[in-house]
C-alpha positions as CSV (number, residue, x, y, z in Angstrom):
1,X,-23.8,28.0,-40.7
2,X,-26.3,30.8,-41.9
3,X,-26.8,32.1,-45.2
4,X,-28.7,35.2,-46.3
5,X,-29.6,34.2,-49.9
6,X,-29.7,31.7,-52.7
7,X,-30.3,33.5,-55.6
8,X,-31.0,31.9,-59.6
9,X,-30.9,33.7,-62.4
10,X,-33.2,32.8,-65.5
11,X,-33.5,34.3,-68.9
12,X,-36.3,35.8,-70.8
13,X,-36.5,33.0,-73.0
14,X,-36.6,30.2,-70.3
15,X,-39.7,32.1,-68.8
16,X,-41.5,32.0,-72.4
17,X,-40.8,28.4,-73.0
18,X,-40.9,26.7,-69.3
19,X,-43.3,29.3,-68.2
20,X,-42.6,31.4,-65.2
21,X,-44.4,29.5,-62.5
22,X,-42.6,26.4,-63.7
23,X,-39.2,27.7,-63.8
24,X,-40.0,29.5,-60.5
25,X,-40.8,26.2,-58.8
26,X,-38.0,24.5,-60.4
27,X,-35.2,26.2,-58.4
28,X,-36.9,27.2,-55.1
29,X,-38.5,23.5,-54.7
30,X,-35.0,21.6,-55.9
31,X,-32.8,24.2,-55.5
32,X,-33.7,26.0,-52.2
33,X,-33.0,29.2,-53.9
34,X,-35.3,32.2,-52.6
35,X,-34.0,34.9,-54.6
36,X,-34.5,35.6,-58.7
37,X,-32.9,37.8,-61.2
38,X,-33.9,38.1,-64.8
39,X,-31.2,38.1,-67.2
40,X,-32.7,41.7,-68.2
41,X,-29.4,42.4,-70.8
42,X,-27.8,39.4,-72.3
43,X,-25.0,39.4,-74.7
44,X,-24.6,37.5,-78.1
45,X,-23.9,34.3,-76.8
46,X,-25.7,30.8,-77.5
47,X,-27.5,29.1,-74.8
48,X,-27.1,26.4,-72.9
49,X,-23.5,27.8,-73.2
50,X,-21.8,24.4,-72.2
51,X,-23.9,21.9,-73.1
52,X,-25.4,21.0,-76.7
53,X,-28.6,21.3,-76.3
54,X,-31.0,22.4,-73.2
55,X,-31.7,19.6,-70.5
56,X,-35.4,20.7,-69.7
57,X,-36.7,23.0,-72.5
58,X,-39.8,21.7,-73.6
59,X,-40.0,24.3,-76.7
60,X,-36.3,24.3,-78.5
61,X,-33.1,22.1,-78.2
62,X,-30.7,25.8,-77.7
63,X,-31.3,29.1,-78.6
64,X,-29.4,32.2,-79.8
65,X,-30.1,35.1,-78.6
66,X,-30.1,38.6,-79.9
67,X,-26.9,40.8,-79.2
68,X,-27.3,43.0,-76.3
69,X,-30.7,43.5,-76.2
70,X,-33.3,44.8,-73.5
71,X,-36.2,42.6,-72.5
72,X,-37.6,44.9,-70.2
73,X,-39.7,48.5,-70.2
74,X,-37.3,51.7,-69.8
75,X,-38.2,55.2,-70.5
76,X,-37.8,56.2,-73.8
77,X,-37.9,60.3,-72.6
78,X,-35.0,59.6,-70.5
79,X,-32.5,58.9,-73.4
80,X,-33.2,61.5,-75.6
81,X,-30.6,63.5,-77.2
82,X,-28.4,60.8,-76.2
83,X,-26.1,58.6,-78.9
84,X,-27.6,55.6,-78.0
85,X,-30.3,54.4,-76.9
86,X,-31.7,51.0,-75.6
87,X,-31.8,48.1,-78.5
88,X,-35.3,45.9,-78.3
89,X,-35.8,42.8,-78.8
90,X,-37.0,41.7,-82.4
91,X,-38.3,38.2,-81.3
92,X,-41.8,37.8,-81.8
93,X,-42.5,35.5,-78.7
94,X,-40.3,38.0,-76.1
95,X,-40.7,41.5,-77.8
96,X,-44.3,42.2,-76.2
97,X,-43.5,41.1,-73.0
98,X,-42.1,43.4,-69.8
99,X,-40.0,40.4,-68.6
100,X,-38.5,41.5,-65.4
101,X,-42.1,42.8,-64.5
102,X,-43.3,39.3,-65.0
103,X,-40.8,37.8,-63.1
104,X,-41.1,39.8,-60.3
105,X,-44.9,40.1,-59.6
106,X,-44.4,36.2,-59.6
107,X,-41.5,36.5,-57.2
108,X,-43.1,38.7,-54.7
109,X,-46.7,36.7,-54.4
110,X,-43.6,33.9,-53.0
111,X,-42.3,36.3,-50.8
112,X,-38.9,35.7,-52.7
113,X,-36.1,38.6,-53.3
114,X,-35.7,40.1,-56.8
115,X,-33.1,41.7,-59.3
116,X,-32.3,42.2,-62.4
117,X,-28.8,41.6,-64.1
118,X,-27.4,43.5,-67.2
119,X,-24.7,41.3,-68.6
120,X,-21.1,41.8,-70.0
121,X,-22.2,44.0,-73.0
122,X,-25.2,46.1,-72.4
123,X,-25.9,47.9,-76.1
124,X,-25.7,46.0,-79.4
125,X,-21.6,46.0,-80.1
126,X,-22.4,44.8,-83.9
127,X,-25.0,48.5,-84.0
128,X,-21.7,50.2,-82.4
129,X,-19.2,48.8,-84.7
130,X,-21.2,49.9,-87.9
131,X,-22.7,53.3,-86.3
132,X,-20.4,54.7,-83.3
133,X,-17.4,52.6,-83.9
134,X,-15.4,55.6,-81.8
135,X,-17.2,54.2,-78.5
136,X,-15.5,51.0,-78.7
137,X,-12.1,50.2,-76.9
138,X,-8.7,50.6,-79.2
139,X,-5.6,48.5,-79.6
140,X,-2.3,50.8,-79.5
141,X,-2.6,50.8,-83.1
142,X,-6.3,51.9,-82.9
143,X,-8.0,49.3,-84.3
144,X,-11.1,47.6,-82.1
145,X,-10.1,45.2,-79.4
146,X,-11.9,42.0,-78.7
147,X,-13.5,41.4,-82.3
148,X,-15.2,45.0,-81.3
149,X,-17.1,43.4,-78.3
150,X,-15.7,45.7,-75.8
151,X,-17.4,49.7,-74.6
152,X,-14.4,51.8,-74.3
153,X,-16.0,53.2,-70.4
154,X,-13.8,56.5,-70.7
155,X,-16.6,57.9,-73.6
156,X,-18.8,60.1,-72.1
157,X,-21.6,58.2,-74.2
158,X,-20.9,55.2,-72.8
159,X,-20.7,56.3,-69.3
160,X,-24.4,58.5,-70.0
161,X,-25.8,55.9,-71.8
162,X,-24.6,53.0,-69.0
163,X,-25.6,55.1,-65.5
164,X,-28.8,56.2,-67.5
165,X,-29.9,52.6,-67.8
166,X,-28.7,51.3,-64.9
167,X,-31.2,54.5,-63.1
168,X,-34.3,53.9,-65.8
169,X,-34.0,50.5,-64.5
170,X,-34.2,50.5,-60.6
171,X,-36.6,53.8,-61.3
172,X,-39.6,51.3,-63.6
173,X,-39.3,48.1,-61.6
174,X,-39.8,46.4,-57.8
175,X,-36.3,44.8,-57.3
176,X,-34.1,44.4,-54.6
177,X,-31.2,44.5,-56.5
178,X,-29.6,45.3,-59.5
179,X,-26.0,43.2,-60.8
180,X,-23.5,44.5,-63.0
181,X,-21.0,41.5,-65.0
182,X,-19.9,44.8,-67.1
183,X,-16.9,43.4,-69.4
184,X,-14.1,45.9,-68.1
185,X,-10.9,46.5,-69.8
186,X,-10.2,44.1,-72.1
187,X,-7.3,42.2,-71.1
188,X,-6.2,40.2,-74.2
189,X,-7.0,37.2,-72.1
190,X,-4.9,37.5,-69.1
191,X,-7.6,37.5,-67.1
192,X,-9.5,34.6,-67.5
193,X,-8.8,31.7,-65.9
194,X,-8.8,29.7,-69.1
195,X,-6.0,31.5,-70.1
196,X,-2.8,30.0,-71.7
197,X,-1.0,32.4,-69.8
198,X,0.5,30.6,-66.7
199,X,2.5,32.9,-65.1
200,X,2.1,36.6,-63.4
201,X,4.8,37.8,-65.9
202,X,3.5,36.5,-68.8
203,X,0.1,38.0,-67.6
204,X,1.1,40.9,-66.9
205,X,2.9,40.7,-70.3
206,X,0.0,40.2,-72.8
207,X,-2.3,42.7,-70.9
208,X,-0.9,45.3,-73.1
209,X,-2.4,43.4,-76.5
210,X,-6.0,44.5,-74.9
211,X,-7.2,48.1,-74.3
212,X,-7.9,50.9,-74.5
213,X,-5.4,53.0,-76.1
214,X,-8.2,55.7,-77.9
215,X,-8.4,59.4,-77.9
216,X,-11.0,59.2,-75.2
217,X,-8.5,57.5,-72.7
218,X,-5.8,59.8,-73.8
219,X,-7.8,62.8,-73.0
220,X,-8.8,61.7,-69.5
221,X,-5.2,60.0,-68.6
222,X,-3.5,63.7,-69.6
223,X,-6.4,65.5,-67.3
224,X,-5.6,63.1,-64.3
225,X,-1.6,64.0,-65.1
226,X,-0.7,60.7,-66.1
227,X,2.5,60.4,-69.0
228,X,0.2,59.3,-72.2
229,X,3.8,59.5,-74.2
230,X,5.6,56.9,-71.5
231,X,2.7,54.7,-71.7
232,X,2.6,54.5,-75.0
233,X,6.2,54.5,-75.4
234,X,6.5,51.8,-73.0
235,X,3.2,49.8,-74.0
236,X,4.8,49.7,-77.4
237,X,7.9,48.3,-76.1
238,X,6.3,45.7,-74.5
239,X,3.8,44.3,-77.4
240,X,6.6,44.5,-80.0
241,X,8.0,41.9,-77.1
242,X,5.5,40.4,-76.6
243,X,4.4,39.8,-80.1
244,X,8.1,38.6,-81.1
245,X,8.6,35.7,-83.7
246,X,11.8,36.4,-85.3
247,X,15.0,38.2,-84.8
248,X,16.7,39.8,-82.1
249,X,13.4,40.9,-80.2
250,X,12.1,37.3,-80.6
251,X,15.6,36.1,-78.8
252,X,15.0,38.9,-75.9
253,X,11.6,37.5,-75.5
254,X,12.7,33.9,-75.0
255,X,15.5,35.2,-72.2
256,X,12.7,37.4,-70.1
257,X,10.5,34.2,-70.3
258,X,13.4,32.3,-69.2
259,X,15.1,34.4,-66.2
260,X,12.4,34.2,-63.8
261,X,11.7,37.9,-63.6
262,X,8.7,39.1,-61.4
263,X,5.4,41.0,-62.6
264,X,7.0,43.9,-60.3
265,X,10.4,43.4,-62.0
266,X,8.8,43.8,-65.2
267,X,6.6,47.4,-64.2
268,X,10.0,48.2,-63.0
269,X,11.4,48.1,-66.5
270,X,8.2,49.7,-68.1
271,X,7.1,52.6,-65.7
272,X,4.7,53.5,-68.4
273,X,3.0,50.5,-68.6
274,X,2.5,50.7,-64.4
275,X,1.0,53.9,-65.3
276,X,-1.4,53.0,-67.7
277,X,-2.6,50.1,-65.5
278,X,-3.2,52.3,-62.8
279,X,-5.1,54.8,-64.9
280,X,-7.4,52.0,-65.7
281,X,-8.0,51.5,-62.1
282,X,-8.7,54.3,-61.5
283,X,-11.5,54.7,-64.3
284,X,-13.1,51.5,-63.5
285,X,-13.6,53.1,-60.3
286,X,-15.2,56.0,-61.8
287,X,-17.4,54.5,-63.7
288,X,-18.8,51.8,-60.5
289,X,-19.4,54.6,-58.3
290,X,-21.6,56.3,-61.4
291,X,-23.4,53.1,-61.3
292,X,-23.6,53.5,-57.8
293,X,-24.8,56.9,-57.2
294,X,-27.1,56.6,-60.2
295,X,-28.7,53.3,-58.8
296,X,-29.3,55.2,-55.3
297,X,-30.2,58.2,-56.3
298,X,-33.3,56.6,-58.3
299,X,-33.9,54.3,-55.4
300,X,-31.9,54.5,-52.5
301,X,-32.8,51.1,-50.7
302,X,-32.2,48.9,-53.8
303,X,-28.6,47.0,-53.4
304,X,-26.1,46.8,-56.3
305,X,-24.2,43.7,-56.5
306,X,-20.5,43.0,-58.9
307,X,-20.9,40.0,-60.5
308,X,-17.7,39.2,-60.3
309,X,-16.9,37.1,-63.4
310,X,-13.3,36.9,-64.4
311,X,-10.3,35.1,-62.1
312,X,-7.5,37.9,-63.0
313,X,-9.6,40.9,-63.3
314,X,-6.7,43.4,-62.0
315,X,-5.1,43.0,-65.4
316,X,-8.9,44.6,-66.7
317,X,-8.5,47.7,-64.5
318,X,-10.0,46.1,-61.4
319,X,-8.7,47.0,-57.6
320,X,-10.8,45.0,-55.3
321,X,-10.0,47.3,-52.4
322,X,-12.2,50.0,-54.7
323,X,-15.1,47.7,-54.2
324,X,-16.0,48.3,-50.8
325,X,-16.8,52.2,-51.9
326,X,-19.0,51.8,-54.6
327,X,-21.1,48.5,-54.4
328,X,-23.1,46.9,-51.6
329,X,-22.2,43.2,-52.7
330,X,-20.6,40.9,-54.8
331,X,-21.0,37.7,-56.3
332,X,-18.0,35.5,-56.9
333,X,-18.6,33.7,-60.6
334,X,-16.1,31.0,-60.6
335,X,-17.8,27.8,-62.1
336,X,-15.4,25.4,-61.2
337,X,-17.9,22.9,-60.5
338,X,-18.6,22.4,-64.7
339,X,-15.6,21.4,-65.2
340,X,-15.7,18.0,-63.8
341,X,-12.7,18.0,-61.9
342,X,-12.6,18.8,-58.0
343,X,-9.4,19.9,-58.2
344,X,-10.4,23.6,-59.5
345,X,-12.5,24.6,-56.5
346,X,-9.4,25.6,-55.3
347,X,-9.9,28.5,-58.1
348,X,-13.4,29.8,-56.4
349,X,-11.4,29.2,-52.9
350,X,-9.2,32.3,-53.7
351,X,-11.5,34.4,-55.9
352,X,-13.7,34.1,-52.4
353,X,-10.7,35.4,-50.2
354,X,-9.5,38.2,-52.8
355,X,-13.1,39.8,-53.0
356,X,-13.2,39.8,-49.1
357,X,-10.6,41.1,-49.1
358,X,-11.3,43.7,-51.3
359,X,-15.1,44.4,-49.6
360,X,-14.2,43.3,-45.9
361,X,-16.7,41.6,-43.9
362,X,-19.5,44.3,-44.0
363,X,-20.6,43.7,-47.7
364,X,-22.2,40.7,-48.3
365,X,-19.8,37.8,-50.5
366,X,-22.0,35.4,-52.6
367,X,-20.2,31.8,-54.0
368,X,-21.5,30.7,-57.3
369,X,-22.5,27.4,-58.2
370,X,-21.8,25.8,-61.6
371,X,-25.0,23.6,-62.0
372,X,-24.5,23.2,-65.8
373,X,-22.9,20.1,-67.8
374,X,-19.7,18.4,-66.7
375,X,-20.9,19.5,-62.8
376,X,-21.7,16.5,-60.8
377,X,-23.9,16.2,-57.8
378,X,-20.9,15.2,-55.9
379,X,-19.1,18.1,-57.2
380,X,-21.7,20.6,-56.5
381,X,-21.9,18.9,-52.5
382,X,-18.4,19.4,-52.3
383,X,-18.2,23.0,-53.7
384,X,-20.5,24.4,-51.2
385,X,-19.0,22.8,-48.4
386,X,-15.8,24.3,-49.1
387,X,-17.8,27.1,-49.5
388,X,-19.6,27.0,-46.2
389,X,-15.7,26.9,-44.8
390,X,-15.2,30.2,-46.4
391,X,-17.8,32.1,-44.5
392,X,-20.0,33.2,-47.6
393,X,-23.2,34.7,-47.0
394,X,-24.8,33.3,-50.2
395,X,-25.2,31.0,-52.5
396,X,-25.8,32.3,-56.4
397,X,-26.6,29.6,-59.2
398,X,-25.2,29.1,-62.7
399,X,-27.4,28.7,-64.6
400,X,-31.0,27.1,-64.5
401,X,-31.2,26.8,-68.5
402,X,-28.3,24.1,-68.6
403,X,-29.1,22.7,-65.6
404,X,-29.9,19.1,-65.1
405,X,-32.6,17.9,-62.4
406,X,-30.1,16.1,-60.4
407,X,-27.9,19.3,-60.1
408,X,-30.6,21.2,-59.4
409,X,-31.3,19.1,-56.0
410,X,-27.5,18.6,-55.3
411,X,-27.4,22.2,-54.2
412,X,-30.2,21.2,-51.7
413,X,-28.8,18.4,-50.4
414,X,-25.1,20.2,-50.5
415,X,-26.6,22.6,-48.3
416,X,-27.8,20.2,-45.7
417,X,-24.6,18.1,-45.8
418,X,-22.6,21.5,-45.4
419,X,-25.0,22.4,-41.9
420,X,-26.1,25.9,-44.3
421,X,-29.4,27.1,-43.5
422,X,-31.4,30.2,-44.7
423,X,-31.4,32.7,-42.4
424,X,-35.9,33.8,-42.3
């Protein structure tokens, strides 16, 4: 079969360390990939993320890196006036470098395709939490969900600050593409596939423990008509069930758990809570085609791509059918393949067939690859020929910094095992 793409991402500070030529030959020469993509945006999270300590670094065993920050030139003019403004890196070894600009005029003397990703939170949550703490997504009881980690994207701040970047972005730098992994509504869980949660119901359940229930969101709901008393009437219902220890709510608890009712059967019961999930559709929406329209109206021909990064991500606000109005493609990140057992593919299997059938066959579907620890070769091999089966149209690794050497040229040799070739 014929593939369009395989892309690999890399971060600033694998560039500094490995050096960019280095890195660059690394996952074109093993890997087969001909695309990059700077990490431009990367949340507060320590690297390699599932291993102890990096395979191939030659400068540091792991490495934290700042929260949200931007490793790449934007115009400063173009956020003026506005409540935030792009965070910069304080690192001396990464704060005088243009990173995406040195990764791509390295890219394009290869002839290779280039983007740039911004990651799950793209401004400093830590600098909101302190400073703008009304920008951040509310429990019902108003206090900050997800340790404060989440951007409520009803606030007209965030949405200016987030479309502005995204433009600024596309406007500064030769890329092809641009890729969004924006955390959505936070979901109190439900939507990741490690979730304790194992059923729809109970899902569907705890998705009311996330957000957002803030002043912003009640604003917008009421303008749109929706019932902002009924859905907190009913949301309240539900996470005083939910959240049941003791007493007679605890025993009512126990008996929905027990009888079997369906995710429907539940909305049935709590119309409000239908409502409120649906107004979160419908804003995530929103806020993609603002991407959207931003990205084209800076550049028309650059592509921007979903990174598609949770397994549930309905219960964040989510409707994959939207997808097919407001990006050009998606890439599926299910990294089965790290955790050492075959048996999950089946997990990247139907996140594949849910997004096509969200996008349809006219917008290109890319399958991850988990090339970090716990993958195998064998794994990996076996991935992408399930993969192949699935009529993908790209392959999209994850993630060069924690991958070994013999993972690296698994995807290689999966690919010629699997018949995939690279369309010229």
């Amino acid at each position: 079969m014929y593939i369009k793409e395989v892309a690999a991402s890399l971060y600033p500070w694998d560039l500094a360390d490995e050096g960019v030529d280095r890195c660059i030959d690394n996952v074109t020469g093993l890997a087969s990939a001909n695309s990059l993509y700077l990490i431009g945006v990367m949340h507060w999270e320590k690297r390699p993320l599932t291993g102890s300590f990096y395979p191939h670094n030659p400068v540091r065993k792991f490495y934290i890196p700042e929260n949200s920050r931007i490793y790449y030139r934007v115009s400063d003019k173009a956020f003026d006036g506005m409540l935030l403004k792009p965070v910069k890196s304080e690192r001396d070894f990464l704060n005088g470098t243009d990173w995406l600009d040195t990764l791509s005029g390295a890219a394009r003397k290869r002839n290779l395709k280039m983007g740039v990703e911004l990651s799950h939170t793209i401004y400093d949550t830590a600098k909101a939490q302190k400073e703008n703490p009304q920008i951040l997504q509310k429990h019902l009881d108003g206090t900050p969900v997800g340790g404060g980690s989440y951007l409520c994207l009803n606030n007209p701040h965030v949405r200016q600050y987030i479309t502005t970047l995204f433009a600024e972005t596309v406007r500064n730098h030769d890329v092809d593409f641009i890729q969004t992994c924006l955390l959505l509504f936070e979901s109190a869980g439900a939507a990741s596939i490690n979730s304790r949660y194992t059923s729809g119901l109970e899902r569907m359940m705890h998705t009311v423990n996330g957000g957002c229930f803030c002043q912003e969101c009640r604003h917008k709901a009421l303008s749109k008509g929706y019932d902002w008393d009924l859905i907190l009437h009913d949301a309240g219902r539900l996470s005083t069930l939910v959240n049941a220890e003791i007493g007679e709510a605890r025993m009512d608890k126990d008996l929905l758990l027990a009888s079997g009712l369906s995710s429907a059967g539940l909305l049935l019961e709590f119309p409000g809570v239908y409502q409120w999930m649906a107004f979160r559709m419908e804003s995530i929406k929103e806020i993609l085609t603002e991407i959207y329209n931003a990205v084209k109206a800076a550049d028309s021909k650059v592509e921007v791509r979903l990174n598609h990064c949770f397994e549930y991500q309905e219960f964040m606000g989510l409707r994959h059918g939207d997808l097919k109005d407001c990006v050009d493609s998606v890439r599926d990140s299910d990294y089965s393949e790290q955790t050492g057992n075959p048996d999950r593919l089946i997990v990247k299997q139907r996140q594949i067939a849910k997004i096509r059938r969200g996008v349809g066959f006219d917008k290109p579907v890319l399958a991850s690859i988990g090339i970090r620890p716990n993958a195998t070769p064998e794994i990996i091999r076996e991935s992408i020929r399930r993969a192949a089966n699935l009529g993908i149209d790209g392959l999209s690794l994850g993630h060069y910094d924690g991958a070994s050497i013999a993972n690296l040229k698994a995807v290689t040799q999966g690919m010629q095992e699997a018949e995939m070739e690279i369309l010229p």
